[in-house]
C-alpha positions in Angstrom: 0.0 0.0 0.0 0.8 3.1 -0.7 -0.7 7.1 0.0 0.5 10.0 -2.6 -0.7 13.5 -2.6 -3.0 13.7 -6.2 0.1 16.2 -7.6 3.0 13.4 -7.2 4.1 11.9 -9.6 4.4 8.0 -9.1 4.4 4.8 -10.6 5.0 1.4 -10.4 7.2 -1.6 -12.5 5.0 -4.0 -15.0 2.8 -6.5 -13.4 3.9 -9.8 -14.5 1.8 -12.1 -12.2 -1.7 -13.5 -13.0 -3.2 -11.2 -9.8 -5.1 -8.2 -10.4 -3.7 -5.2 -9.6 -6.0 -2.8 -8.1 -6.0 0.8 -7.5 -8.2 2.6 -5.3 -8.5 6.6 -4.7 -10.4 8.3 -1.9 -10.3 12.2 -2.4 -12.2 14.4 0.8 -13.5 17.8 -0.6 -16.2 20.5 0.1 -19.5 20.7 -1.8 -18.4 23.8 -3.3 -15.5 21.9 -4.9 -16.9 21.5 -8.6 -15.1 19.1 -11.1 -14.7 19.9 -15.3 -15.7 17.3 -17.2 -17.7 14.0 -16.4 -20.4 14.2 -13.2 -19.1 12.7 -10.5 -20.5 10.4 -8.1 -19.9 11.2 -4.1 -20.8 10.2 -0.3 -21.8 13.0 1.9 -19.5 12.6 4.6 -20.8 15.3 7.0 -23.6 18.3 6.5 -25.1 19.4 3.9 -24.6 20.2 0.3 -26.4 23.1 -1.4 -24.0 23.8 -4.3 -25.1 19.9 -5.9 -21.7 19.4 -8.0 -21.9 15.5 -7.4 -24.3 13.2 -7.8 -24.8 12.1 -3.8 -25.1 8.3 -3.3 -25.9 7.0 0.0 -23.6 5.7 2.3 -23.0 1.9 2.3 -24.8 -0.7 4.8 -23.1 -3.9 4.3 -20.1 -4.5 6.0 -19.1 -6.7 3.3 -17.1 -5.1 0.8 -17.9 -7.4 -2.0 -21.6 -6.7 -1.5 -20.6 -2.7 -1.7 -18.5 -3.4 -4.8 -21.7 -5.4 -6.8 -23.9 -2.3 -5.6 -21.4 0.3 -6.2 -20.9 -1.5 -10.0 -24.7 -1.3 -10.5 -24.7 2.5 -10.2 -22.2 2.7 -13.3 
């Protein structure tokens, strides 16, 4: 595991097994916070959002992540 700050620059060398290599990205921001491009989905951490530049999806229940993953791939 790694943790970069979104402006460095990293990498890492081929992936030669036959195991997935997965990335995963959590960014925090404010509602006000408003993307170019593509809508993006979010979770509502704390308050409230009036500025609606995300798409707000609710939190999830299970505690299993492979049921959030199937839910979470339904929405796309």
């Amino acid at each position: 595991m790694s943790l970069h700050n979104m402006r460095t620059i990293h990498g890492s060398k081929p992936n030669y097994s036959d195991e997935k290599r997965v990335g995963f990205a959590i960014r925090y921001s404010t509602p006000v916070v408003k993307q170019f491009g593509k809508y993006s989905k979010a979770i509502l951490v704390q308050g409230n959002d009036s500025y609606n530049n995300f798409e707000l999806v609710e939190l999830p229940l299970e505690r299993r992540m492979e049921n959030n993953i199937v839910e979470y791939t339904k929405l796309h």
